[in-house]
N, CA and C atoms as an extended XYZ file, in Angstrom:
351
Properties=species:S:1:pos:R:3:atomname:S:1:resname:S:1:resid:I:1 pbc="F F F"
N        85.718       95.411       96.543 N   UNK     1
C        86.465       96.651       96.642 CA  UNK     1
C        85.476       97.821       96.583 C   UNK     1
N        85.735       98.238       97.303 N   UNK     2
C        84.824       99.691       97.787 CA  UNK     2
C        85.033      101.054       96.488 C   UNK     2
N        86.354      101.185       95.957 N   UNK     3
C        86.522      101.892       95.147 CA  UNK     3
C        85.342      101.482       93.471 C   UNK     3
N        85.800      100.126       93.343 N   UNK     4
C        85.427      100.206       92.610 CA  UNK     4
C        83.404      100.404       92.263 C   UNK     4
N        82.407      100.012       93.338 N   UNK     5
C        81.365      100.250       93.716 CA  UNK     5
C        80.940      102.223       93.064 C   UNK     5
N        82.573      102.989       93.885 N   UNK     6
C        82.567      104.428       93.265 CA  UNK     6
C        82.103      105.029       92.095 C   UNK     6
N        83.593      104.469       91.382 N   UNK     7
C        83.692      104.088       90.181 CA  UNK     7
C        82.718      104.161       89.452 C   UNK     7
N        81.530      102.994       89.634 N   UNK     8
C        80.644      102.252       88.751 CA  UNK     8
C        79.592      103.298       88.741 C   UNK     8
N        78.926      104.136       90.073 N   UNK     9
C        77.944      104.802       90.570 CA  UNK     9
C        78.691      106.001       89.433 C   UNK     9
N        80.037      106.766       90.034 N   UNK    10
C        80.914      107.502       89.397 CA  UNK    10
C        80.179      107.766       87.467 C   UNK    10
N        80.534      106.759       87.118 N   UNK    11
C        80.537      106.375       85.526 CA  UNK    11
C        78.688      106.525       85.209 C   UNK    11
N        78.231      106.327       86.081 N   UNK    12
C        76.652      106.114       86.136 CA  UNK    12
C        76.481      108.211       85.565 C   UNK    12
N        76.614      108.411       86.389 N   UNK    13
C        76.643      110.218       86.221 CA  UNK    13
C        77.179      110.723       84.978 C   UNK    13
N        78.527      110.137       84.625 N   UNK    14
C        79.204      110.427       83.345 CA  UNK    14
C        78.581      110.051       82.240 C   UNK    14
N        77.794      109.038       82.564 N   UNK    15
C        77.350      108.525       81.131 CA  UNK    15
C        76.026      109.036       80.672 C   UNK    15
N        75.248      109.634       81.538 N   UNK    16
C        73.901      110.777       81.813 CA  UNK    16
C        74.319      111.732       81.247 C   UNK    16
N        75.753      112.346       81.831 N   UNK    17
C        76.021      113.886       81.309 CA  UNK    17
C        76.180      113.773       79.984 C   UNK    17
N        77.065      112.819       79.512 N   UNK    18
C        77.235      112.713       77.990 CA  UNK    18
C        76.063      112.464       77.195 C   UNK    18
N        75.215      111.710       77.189 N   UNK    19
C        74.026      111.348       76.811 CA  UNK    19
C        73.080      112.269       76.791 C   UNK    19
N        73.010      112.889       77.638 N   UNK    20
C        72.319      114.400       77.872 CA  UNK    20
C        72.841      116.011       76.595 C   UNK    20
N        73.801      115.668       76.783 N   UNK    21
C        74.792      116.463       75.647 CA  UNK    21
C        75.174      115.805       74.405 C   UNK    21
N        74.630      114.827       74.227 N   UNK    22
C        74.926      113.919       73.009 CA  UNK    22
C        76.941      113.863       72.758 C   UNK    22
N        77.400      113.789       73.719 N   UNK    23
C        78.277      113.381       73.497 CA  UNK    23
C        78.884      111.839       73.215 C   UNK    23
N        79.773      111.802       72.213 N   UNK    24
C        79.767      110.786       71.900 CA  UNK    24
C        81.046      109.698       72.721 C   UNK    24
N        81.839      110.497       73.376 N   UNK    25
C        82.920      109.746       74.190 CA  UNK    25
C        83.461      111.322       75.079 C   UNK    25
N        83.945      110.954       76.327 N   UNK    26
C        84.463      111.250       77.351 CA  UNK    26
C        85.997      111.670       77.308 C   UNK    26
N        86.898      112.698       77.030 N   UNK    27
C        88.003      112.572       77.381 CA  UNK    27
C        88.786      112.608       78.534 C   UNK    27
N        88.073      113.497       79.266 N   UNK    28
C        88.639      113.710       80.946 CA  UNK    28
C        87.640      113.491       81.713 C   UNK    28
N        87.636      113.247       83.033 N   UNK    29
C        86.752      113.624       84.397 CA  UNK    29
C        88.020      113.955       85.456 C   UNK    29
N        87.036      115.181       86.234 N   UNK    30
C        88.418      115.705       87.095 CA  UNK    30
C        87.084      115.446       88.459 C   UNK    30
N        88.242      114.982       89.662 N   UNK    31
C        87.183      114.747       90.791 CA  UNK    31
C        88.062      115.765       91.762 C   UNK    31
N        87.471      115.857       93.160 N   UNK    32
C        88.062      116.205       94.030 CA  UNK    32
C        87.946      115.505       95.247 C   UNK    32
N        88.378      115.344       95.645 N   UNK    33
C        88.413      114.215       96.963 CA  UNK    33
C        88.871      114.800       98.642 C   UNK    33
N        88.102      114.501       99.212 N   UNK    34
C        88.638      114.846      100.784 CA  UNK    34
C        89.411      113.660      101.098 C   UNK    34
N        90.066      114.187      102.016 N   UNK    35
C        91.088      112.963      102.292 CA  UNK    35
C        90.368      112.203      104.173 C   UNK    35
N        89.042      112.431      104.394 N   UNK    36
C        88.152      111.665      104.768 CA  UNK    36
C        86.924      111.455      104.456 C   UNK    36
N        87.175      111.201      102.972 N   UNK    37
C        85.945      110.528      101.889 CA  UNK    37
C        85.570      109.095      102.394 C   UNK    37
N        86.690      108.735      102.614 N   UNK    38
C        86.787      107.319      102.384 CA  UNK    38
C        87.079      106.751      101.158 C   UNK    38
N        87.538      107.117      100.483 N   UNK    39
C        87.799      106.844       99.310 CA  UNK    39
C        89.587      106.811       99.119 C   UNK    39
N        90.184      105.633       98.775 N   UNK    40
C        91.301      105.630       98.601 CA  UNK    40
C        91.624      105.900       97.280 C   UNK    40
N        92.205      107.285       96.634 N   UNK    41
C        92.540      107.655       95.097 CA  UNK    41
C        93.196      106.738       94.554 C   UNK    41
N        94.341      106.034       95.202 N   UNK    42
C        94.959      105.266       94.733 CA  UNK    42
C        94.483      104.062       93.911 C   UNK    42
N        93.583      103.388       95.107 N   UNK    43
C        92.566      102.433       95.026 CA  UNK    43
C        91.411      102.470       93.752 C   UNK    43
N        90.520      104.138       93.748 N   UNK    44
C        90.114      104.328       92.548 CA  UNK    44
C        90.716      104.374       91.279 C   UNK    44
N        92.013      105.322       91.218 N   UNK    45
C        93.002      105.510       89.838 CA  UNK    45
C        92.923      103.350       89.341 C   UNK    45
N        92.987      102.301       90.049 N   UNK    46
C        93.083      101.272       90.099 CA  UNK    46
C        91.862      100.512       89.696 C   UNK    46
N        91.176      100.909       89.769 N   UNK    47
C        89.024      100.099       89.687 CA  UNK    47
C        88.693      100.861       88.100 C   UNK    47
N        89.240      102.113       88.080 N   UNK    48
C        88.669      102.718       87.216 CA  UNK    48
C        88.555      102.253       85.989 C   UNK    48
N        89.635      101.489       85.367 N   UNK    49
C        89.811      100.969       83.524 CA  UNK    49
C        88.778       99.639       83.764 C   UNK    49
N        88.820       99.379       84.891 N   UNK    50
C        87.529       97.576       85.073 CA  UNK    50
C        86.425       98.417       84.956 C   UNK    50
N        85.755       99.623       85.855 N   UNK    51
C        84.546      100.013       85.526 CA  UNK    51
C        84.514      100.723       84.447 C   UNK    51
N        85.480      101.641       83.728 N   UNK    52
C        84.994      101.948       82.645 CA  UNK    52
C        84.958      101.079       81.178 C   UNK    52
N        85.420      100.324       80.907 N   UNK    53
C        85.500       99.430       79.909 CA  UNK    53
C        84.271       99.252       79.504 C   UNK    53
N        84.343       99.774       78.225 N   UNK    54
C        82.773       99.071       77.040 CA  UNK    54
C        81.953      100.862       77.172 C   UNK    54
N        82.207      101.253       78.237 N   UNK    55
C        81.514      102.692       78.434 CA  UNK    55
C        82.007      104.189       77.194 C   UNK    55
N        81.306      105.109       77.313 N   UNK    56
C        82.103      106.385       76.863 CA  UNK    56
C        82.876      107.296       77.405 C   UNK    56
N        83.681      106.467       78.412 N   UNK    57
C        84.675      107.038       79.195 CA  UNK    57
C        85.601      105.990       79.265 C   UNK    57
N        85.746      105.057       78.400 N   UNK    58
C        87.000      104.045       78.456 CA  UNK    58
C        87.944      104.393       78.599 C   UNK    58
N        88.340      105.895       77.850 N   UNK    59
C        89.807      106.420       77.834 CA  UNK    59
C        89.755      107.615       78.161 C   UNK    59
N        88.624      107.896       79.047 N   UNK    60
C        88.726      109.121       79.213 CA  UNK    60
C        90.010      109.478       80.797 C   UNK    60
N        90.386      110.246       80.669 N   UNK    61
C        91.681      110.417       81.412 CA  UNK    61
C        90.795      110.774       83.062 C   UNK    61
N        91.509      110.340       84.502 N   UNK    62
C        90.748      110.338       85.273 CA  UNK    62
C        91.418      111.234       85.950 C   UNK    62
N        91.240      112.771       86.687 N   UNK    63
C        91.998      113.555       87.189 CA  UNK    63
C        91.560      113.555       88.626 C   UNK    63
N        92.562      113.467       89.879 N   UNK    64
C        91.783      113.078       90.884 CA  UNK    64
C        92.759      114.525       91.603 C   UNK    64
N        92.132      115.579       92.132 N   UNK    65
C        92.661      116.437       92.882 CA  UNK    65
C        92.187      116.125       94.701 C   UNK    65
N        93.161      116.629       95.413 N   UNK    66
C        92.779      115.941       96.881 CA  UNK    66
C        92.759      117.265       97.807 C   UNK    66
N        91.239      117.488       98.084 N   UNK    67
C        91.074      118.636       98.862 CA  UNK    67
C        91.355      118.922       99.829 C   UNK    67
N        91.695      120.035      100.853 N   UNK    68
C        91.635      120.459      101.751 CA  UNK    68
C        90.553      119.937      102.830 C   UNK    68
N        91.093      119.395      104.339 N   UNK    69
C        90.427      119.253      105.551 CA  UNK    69
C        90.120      120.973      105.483 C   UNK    69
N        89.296      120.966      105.947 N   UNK    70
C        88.873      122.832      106.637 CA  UNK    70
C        88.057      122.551      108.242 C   UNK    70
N        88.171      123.287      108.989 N   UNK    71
C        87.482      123.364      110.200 CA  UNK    71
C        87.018      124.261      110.426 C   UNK    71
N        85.916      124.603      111.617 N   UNK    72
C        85.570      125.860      111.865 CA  UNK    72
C        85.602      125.823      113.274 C   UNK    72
N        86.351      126.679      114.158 N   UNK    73
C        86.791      126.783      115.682 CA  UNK    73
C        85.340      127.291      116.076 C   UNK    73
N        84.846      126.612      117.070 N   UNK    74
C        83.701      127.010      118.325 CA  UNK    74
C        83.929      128.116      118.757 C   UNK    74
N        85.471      128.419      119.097 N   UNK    75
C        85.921      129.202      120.249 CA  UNK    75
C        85.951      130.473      119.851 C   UNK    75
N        86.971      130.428      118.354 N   UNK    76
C        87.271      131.851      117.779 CA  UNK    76
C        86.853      132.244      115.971 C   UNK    76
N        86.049      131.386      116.003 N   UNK    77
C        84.965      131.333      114.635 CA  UNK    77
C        85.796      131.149      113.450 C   UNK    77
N        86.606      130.996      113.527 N   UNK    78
C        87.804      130.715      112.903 CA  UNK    78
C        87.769      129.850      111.596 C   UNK    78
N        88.224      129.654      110.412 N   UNK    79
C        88.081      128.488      109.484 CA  UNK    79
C        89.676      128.366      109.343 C   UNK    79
N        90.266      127.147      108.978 N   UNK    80
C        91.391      126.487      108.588 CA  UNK    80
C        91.425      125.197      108.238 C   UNK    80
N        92.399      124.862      107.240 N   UNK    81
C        93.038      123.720      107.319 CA  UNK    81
C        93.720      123.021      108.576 C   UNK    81
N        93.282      121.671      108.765 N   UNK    82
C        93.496      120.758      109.436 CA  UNK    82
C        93.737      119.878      108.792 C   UNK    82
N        94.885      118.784      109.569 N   UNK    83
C        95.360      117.774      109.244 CA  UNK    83
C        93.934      116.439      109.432 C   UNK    83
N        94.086      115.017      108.987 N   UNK    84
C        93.372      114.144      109.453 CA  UNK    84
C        93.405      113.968      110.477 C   UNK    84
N        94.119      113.460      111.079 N   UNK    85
C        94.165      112.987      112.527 CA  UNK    85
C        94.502      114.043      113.492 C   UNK    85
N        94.275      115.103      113.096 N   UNK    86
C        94.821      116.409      113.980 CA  UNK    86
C        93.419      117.607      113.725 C   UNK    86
N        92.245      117.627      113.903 N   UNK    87
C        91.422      118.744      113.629 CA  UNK    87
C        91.503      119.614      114.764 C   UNK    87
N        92.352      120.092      114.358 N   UNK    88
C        92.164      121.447      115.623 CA  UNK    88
C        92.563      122.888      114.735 C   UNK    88
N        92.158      123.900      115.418 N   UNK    89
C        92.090      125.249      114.706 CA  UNK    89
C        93.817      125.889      114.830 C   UNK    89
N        93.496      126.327      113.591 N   UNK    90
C        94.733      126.411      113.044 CA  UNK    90
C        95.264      127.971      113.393 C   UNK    90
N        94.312      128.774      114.230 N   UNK    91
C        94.219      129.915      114.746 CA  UNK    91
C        94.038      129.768      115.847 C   UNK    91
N        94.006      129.435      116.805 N   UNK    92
C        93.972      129.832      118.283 CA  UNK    92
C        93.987      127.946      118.850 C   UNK    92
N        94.362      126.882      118.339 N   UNK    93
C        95.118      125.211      118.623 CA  UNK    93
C        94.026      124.660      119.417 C   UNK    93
N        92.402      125.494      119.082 N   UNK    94
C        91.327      125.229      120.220 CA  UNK    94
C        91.395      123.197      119.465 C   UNK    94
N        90.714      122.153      119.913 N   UNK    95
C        89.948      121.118      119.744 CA  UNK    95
C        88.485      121.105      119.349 C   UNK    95
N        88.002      122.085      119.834 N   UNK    96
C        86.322      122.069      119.361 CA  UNK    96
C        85.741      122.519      118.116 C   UNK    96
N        86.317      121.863      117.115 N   UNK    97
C        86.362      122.390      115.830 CA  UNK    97
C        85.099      121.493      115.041 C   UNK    97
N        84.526      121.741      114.190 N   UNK    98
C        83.319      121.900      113.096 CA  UNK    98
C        84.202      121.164      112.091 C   UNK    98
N        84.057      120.424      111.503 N   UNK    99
C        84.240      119.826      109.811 CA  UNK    99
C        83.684      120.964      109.136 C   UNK    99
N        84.273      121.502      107.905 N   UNK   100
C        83.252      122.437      107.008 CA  UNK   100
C        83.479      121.642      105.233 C   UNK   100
N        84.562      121.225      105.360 N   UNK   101
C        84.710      119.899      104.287 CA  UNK   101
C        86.217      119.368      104.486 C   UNK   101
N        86.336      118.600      103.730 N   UNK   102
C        86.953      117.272      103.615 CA  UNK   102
C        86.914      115.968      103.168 C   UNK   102
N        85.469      115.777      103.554 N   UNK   103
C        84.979      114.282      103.825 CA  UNK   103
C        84.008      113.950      102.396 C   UNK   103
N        84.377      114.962      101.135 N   UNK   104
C        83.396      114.851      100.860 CA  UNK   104
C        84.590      114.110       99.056 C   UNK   104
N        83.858      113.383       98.157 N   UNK   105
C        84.256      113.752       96.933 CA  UNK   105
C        83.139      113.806       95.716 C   UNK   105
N        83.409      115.226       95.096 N   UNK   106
C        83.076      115.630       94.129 CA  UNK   106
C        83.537      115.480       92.905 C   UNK   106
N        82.561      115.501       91.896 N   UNK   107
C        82.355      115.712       90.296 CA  UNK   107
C        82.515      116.864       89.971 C   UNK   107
N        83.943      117.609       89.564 N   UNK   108
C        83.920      119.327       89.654 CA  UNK   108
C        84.132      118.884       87.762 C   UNK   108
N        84.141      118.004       86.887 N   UNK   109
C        84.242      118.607       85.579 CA  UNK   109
C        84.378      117.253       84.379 C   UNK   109
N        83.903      117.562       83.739 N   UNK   110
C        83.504      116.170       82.345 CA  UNK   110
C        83.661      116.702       80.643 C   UNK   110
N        84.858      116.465       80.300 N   UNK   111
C        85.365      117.164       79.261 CA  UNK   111
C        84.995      115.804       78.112 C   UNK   111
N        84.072      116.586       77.474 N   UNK   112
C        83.236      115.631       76.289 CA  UNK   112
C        83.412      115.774       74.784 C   UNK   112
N        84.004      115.207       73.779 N   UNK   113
C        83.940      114.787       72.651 CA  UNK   113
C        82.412      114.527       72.053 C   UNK   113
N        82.003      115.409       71.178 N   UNK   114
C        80.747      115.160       70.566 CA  UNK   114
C        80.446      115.260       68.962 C   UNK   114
N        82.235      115.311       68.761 N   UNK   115
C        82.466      115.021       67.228 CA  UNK   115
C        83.029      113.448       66.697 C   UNK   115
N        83.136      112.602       67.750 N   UNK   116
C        83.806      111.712       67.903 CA  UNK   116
C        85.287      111.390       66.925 C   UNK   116
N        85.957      112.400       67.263 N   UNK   117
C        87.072      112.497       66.500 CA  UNK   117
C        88.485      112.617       67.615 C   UNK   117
């Protein structure tokens, strides 16, 4: 499973940041996700308690927000939201549109316990 590979890399970062901050356990991680990451949230919300187990994010709560496609029109310089299977400019219905994100998922936040209480 591809998610869980995430996950594991995912937890790899979390467990640096905490360690770095002497934190002693993890309560949240909030991600953001394009919805052509490749990454199925579902799939991750699912991998996540197998890769975190034994870690300092066992229980830490996993917040997965799902970003905006954006494009940028050739024609009329344009930026918008676009659908997946539909990138076209959302200002003038051109096709020759730019990715400017989507595809991407990020680590936007790691809410750490360092009293272990």
């Amino acid at each position: 499973m591809h998610e869980l590979s995430v996950c594991l890399s995912l937890l790899q970062q979390v467990e640096t940041i905490a360690r770095e901050r002497n934190a002693v356990k993890v309560t949240a991680i909030t991600l953001n996700i394009g919805p052509l990451s490749g990454v199925e949230p579902e799939l991750l919300k699912n991998a996540y308690p197998l890769a975190a187990a034994g870690t300092v994010a066992e229980y830490a709560e996993l917040i997965m927000n799902i970003a905006d496609i954006v494009v940028r029109c050739s024609q009329c310089d344009s930026e918008t939201t676009a659908t997946p299977n539909k990138l076209l400019c959302g200002t003038c219905g051109d096709f020759r549109t730019q990715l400017v994100s989507g595809d991407e998922m990020t680590l936007m936040r790691v809410e750490l316990d360092a009293s272990g209480g």
